[in-house]
C-alpha positions as CSV (number, residue, x, y, z in Angstrom):
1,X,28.1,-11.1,-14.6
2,X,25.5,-12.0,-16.9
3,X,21.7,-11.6,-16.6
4,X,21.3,-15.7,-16.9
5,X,24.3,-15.8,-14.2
6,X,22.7,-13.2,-11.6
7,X,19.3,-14.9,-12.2
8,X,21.1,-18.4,-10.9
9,X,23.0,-17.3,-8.6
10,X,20.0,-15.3,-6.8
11,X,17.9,-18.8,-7.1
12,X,20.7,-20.7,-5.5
13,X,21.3,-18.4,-2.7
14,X,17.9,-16.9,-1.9
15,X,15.1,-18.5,-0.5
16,X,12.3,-18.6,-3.1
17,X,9.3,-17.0,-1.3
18,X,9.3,-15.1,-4.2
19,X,8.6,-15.8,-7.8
20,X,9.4,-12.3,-9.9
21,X,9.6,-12.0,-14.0
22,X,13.1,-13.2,-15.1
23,X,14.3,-9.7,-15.6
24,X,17.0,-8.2,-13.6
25,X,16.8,-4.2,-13.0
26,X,19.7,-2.0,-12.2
27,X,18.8,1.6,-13.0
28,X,15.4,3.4,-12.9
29,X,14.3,7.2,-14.0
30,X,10.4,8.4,-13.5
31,X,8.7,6.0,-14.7
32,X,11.1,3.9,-16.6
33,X,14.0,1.7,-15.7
34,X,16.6,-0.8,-17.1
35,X,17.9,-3.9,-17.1
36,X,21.3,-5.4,-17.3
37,X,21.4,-5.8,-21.1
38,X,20.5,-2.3,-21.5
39,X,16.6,-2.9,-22.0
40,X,14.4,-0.3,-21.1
41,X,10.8,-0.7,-19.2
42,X,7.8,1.0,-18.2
43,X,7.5,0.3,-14.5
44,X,3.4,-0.4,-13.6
45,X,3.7,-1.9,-10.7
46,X,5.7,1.0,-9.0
47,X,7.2,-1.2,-6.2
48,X,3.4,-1.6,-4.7
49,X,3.4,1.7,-5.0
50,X,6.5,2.4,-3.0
51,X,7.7,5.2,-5.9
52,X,4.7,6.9,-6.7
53,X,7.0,9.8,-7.2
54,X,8.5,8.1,-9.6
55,X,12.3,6.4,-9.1
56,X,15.5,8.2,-7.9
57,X,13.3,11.5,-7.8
58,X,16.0,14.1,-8.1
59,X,14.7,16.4,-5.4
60,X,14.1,13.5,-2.9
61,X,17.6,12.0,-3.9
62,X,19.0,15.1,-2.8
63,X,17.4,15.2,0.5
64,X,18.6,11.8,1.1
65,X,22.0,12.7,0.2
66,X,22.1,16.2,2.3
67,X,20.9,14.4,5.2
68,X,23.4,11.2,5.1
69,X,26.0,14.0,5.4
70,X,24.8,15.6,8.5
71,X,22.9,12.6,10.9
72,X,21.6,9.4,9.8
73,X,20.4,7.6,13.3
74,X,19.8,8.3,17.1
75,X,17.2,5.7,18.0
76,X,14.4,7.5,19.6
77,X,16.9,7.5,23.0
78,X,17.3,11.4,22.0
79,X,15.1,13.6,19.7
80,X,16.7,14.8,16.4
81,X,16.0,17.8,13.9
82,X,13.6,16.4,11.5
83,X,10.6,14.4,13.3
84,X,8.7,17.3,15.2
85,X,9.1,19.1,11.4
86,X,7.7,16.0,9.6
87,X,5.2,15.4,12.6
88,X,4.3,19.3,11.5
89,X,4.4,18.9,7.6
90,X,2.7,15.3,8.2
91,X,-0.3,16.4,10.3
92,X,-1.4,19.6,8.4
93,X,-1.4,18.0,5.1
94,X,-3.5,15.3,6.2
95,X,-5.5,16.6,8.7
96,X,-3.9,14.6,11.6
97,X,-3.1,15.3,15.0
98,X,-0.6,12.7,16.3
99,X,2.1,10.7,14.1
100,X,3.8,7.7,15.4
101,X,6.6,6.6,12.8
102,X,7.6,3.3,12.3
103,X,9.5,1.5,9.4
104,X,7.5,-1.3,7.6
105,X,4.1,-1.3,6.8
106,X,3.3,-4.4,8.8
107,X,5.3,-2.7,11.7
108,X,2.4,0.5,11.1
109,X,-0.1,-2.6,11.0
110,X,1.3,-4.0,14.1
111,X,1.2,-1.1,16.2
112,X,-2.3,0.0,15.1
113,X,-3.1,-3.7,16.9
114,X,-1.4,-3.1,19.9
115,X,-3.1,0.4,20.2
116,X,-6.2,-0.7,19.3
117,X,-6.1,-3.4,22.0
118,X,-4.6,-1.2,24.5
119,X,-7.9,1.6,23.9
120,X,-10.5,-1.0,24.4
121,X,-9.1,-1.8,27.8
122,X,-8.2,1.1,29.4
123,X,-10.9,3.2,27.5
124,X,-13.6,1.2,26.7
125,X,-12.9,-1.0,29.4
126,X,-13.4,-4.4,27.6
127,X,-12.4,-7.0,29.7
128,X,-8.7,-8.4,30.1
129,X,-7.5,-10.3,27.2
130,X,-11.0,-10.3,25.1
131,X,-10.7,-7.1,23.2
132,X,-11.7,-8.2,19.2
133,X,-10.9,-6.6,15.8
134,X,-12.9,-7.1,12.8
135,X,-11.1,-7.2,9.5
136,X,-12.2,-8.3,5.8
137,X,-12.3,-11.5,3.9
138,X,-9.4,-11.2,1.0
139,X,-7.5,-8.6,3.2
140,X,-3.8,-7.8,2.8
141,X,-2.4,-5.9,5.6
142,X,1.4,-7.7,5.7
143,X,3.4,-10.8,6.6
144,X,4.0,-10.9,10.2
145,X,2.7,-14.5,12.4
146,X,0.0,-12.0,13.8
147,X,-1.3,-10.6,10.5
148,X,-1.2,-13.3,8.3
149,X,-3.6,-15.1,11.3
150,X,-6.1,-13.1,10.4
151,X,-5.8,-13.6,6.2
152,X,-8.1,-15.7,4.3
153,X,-5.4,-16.3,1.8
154,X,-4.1,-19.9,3.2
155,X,-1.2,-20.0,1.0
156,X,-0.2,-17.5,3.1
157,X,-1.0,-19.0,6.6
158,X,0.2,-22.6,5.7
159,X,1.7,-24.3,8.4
160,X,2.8,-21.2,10.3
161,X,0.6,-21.7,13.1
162,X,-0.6,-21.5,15.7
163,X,-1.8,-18.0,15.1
164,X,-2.9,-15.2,17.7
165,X,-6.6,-15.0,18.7
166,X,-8.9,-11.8,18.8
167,X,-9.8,-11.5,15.4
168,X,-13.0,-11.6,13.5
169,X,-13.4,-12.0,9.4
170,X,-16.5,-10.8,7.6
171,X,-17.1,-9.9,4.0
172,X,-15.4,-6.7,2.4
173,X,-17.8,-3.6,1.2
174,X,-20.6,-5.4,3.6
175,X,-21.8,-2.8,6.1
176,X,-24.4,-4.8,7.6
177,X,-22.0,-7.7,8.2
178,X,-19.9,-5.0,10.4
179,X,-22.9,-4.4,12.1
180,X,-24.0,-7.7,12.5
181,X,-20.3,-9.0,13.6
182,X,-19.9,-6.4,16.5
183,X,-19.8,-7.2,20.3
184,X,-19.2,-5.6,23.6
185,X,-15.6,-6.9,23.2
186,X,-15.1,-5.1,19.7
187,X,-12.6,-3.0,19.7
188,X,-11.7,-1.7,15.8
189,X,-12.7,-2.5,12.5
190,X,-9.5,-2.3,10.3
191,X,-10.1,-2.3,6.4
192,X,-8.5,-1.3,3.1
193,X,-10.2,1.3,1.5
194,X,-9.7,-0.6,-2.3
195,X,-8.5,-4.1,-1.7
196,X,-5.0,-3.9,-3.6
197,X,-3.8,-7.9,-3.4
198,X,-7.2,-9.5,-3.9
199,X,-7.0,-7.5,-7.2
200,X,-7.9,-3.8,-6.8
201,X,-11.3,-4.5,-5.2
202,X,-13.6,-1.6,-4.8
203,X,-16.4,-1.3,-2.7
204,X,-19.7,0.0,-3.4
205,X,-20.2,4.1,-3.4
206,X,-21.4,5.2,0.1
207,X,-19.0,1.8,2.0
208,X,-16.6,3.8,3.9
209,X,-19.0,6.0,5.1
210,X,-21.5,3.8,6.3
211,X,-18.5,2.2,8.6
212,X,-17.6,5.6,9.7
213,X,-21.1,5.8,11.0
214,X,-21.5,2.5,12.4
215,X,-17.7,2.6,14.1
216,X,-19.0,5.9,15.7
217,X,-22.4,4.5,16.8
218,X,-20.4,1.7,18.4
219,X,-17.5,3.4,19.8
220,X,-15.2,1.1,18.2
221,X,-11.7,2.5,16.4
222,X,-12.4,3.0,12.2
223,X,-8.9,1.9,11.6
224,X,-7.7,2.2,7.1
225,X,-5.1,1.3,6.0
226,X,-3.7,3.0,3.4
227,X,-0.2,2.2,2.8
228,X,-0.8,1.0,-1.2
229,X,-3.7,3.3,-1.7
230,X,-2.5,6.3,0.2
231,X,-0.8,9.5,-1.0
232,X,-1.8,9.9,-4.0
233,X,-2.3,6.5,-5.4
234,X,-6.1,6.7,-6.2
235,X,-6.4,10.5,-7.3
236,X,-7.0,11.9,-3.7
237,X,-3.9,12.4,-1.3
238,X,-5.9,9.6,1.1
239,X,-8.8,7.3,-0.3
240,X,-10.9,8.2,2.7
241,X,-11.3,11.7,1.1
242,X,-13.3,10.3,-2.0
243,X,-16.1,10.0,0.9
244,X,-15.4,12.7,2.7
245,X,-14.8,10.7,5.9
246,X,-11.3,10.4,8.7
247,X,-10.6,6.9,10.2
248,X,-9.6,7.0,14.2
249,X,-6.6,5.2,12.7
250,X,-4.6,5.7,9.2
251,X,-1.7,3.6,7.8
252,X,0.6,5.3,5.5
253,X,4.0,4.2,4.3
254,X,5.7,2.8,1.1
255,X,5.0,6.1,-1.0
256,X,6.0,7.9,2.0
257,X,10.0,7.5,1.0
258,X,9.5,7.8,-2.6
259,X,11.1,4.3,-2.8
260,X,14.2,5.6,-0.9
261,X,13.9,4.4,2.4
262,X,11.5,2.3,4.8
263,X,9.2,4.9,5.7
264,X,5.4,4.3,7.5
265,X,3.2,6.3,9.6
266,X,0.4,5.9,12.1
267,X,-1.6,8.7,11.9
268,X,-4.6,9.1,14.7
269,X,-5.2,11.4,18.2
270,X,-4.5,11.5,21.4
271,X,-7.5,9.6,22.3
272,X,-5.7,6.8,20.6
273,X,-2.4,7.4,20.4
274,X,-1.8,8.8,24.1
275,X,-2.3,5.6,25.5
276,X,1.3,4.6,25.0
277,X,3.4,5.3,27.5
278,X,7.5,5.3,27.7
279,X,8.9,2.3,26.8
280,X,5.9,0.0,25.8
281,X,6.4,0.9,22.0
282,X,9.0,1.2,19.6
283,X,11.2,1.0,17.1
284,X,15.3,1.8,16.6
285,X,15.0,3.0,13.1
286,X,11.6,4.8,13.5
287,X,11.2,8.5,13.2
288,X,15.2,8.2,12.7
289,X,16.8,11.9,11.2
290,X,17.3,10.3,7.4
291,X,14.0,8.9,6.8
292,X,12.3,12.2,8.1
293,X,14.5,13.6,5.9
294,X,13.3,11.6,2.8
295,X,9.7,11.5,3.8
296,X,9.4,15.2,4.0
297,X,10.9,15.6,0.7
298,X,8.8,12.7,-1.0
299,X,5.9,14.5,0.8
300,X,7.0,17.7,-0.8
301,X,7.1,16.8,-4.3
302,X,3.8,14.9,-4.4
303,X,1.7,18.4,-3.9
304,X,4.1,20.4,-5.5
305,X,4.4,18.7,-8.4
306,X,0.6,17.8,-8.6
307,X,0.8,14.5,-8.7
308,X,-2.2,13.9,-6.8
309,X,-4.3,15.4,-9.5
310,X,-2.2,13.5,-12.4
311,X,-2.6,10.6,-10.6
312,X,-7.2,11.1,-11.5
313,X,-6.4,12.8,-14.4
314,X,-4.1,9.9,-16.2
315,X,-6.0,7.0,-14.3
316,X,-9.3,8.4,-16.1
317,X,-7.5,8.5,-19.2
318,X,-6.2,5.1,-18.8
319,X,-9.2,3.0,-17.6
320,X,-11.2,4.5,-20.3
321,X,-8.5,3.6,-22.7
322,X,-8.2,-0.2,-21.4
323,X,-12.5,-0.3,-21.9
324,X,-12.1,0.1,-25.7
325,X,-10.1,-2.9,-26.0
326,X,-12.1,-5.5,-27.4
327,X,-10.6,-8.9,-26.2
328,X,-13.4,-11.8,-25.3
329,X,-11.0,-13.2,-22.6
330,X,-11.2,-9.7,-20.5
331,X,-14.1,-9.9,-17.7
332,X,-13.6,-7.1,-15.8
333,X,-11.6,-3.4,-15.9
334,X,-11.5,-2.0,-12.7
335,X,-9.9,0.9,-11.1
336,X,-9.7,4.3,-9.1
337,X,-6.7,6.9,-10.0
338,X,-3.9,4.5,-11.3
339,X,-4.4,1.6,-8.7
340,X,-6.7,-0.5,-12.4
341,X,-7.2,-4.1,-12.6
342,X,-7.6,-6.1,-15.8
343,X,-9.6,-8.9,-14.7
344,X,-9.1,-12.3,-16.9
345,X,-12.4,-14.9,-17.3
346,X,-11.3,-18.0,-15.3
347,X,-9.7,-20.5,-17.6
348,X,-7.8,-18.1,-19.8
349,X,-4.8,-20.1,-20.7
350,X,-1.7,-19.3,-18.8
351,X,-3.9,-17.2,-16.7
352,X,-2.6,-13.4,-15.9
353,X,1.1,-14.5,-15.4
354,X,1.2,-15.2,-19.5
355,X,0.3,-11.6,-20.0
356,X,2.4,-10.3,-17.6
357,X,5.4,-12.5,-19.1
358,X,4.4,-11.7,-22.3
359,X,4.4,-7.5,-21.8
360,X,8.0,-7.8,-20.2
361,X,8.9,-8.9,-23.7
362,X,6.9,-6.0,-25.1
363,X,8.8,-3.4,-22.9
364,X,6.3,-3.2,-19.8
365,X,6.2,-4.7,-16.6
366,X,3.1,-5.8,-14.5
367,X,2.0,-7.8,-12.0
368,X,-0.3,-10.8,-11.0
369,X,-2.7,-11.3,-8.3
370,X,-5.0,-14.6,-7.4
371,X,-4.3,-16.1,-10.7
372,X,-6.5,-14.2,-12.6
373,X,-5.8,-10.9,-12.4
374,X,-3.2,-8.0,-14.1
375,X,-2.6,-4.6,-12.2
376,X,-1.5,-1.8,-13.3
377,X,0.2,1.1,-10.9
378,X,2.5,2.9,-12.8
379,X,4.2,6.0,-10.9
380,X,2.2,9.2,-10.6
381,X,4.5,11.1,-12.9
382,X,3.0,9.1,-15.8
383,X,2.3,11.5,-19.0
384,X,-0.8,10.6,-21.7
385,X,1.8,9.4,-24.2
386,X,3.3,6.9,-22.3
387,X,-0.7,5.6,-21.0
388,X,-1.0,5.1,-24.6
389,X,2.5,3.7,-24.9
390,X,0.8,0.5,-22.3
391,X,-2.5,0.7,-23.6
392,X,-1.3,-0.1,-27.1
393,X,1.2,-3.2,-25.6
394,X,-1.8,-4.1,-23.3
395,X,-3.9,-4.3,-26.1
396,X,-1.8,-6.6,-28.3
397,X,-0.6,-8.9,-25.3
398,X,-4.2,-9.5,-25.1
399,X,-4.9,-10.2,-28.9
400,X,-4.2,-13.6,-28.7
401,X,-6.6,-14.6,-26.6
């Protein structure tokens, strides 16, 4: 079949809740992959950073493989040989001390909720049915009816109500509108460290600690979630540890596979954690023998192979690189590790979506946020070369305007 073929059959058969670049992939290596006319790419959008390891990592293929052979799935119904060893490997690498596995990312999202909710009234004793948690203006935390009622984004929340109460919005990297938004019936505060979907927004030097402070202050649950800018992504295995601070509750997943599997993480205490009890939480897949089979092996090669340090080296290297372009168009470059942002002046014609269409061509793929804005994510495995292999296509993409 050809690519114009797949591309019609997929838009006759598919619901269109997406809208990706016309270019059909079927093979992927590191940082590259190909289409079906034999095309190669540079991949810098990394699956949301779901392959930060870069795609079909050998040593995680492998592990994937090794385990299909032996067990694949239990449900939770018995215990298998791999969770208490990734709960191990999980918890000393990040400093943890319980792990609940789930699938998804808006599952990990989910469950923080219910945990959260389930604290405030049996330890903080909020009253029945009013516990509240804050969250940020521009947030992206998943797709499920519960999470998209608390997104500003109301393409996103258009007619899919009604939506679940016990929810709060206030602006993003605004301590004092935390503090200022907190009641007896607040329970969490549940924020991205660098807001990946509203376009890789960071906040300002000092944020994340503040919150930390104020969350302990107010004995309420610091809940991040980290599932795009976690392990690895922004040049520290967690984002938190640019401040130096540990949220009650951490979301990991998507680079937790490698790209292999659905793999995410809760990672909290037992304060928080331990008040689930048998049978009010779960999931058939979660914690399953294959996918702690993968995650440990993904988990392995990111230290190993020092990807977390690449990850600052290259994204240095390639911010300051995308700052000597000189295009009038460009308003803002933006970034932390490799999670960068190329920020277009409103009214650029064709907006971000023309650049992105027009790198494809040039051998590199990207994607667009809220119209305006280009990120770039490539896998951690990236070498200086092929930064300067998208720097120069970047920079002539952007000539024309």
């Amino acid at each position: 079949m050809k690519t114009n073929e797949m591309i019609d059959l997929e838009d006759k058969l598919g619901a269109h809740n997406y809208k990706p670049l016309d270019v059909v992939l079927c093979k992927g290596e590191g940082i590259w992959v190909w289409d079906m006319d034999g095309n190669k790419y540079m991949d810098c959008l990394s699956a949301y950073s779901a392959v930060n390891q870069g795609h079909c990592h050998p040593k995680i293929k492998k592990a994937m493989m090794d385990q299909a052979d032996k067990l694949t799935l239990t449900s939770r119904a018995f215990r298998n040989d791999q969770l208490a060893l990734l709960y191990d490997e999980l918890c000393k690498l990040t400093d943890s001390h319980k792990v609940l596995p789930m699938n998804s990312g808006a599952e990990a999202v989910e469950t923080v909720i219910k945990c959260a909710r389930k604290w405030g009234y049996e330890k903080k004793k909020v009253e029945q049915d009013k516990a509240e948690i804050i969250v940020c203006e521009n947030n992206f935390h998943g797709r499920t009816l519960a999470i998209i009622g608390f997104s500003s984004d109301e393409n996103a929340r258009e007619n899919f109500g009604p939506f679940i109460s016990g929810f709060k919005q206030i602006p993003f990297g605004d301590a004092d509108a935390l503090i200022n938004a907190i009641t007896p019936n607040t329970v969490a505060f549940m924020v991205e460290p660098i807001q990946g979907e509203a376009g890789v927004i960071i906040p300002p030097q000092g944020y994340l600690k503040k919150v930390r402070q104020v969350c302990t202050q107010h004995n309420i649950l610091f809940i991040l979630d980290e599932i795009q800018t976690g392990l690895g992504r922004t040049g520290k295995l967690l984002a938190e540890e640019h401040e130096g601070v540990q949220a009650d509750l951490t979301l990991i997943g998507k680079a937790l596979s490698g790209g292999f599997y659905p793999v995410s993480a809760v990672l909290s205490n037992e304060a928080v954690l331990g008040v689930l009890k048998p049978g009010q939480h779960g999931s058939t897949f979660g914690g399953n023998p294959l996918a702690c089979a993968v995650a440990r092996q993904a988990l392995k090669v990111l230290v190993q192979e020092n990807m977390v340090e690449n990850a600052k080296t290259m994204g240095d290297y390639f911010i300051e690189k995308l700052k000597q372009i000189d295009c009038p168009a460009v308003k803002e470059i933006r970034g932390r590790g490799l999670m960068i942002a190329v920020e277009l002046k409103s009214g650029t014609p064709g907006g971000a979506r023309a650049i992105c269409e027009k790198l494809m061509h040039m051998g590199l793929l990207c994607k667009e946020t809220h119209v305006n804005t280009i990120r770039f994510a490539p896998p951690l495995v990236i070498k200086k070369e092929e930064v300067d292999f998208a720097v120069e296509r970047i920079k002539l993409a952007l000539s024309d305007l």
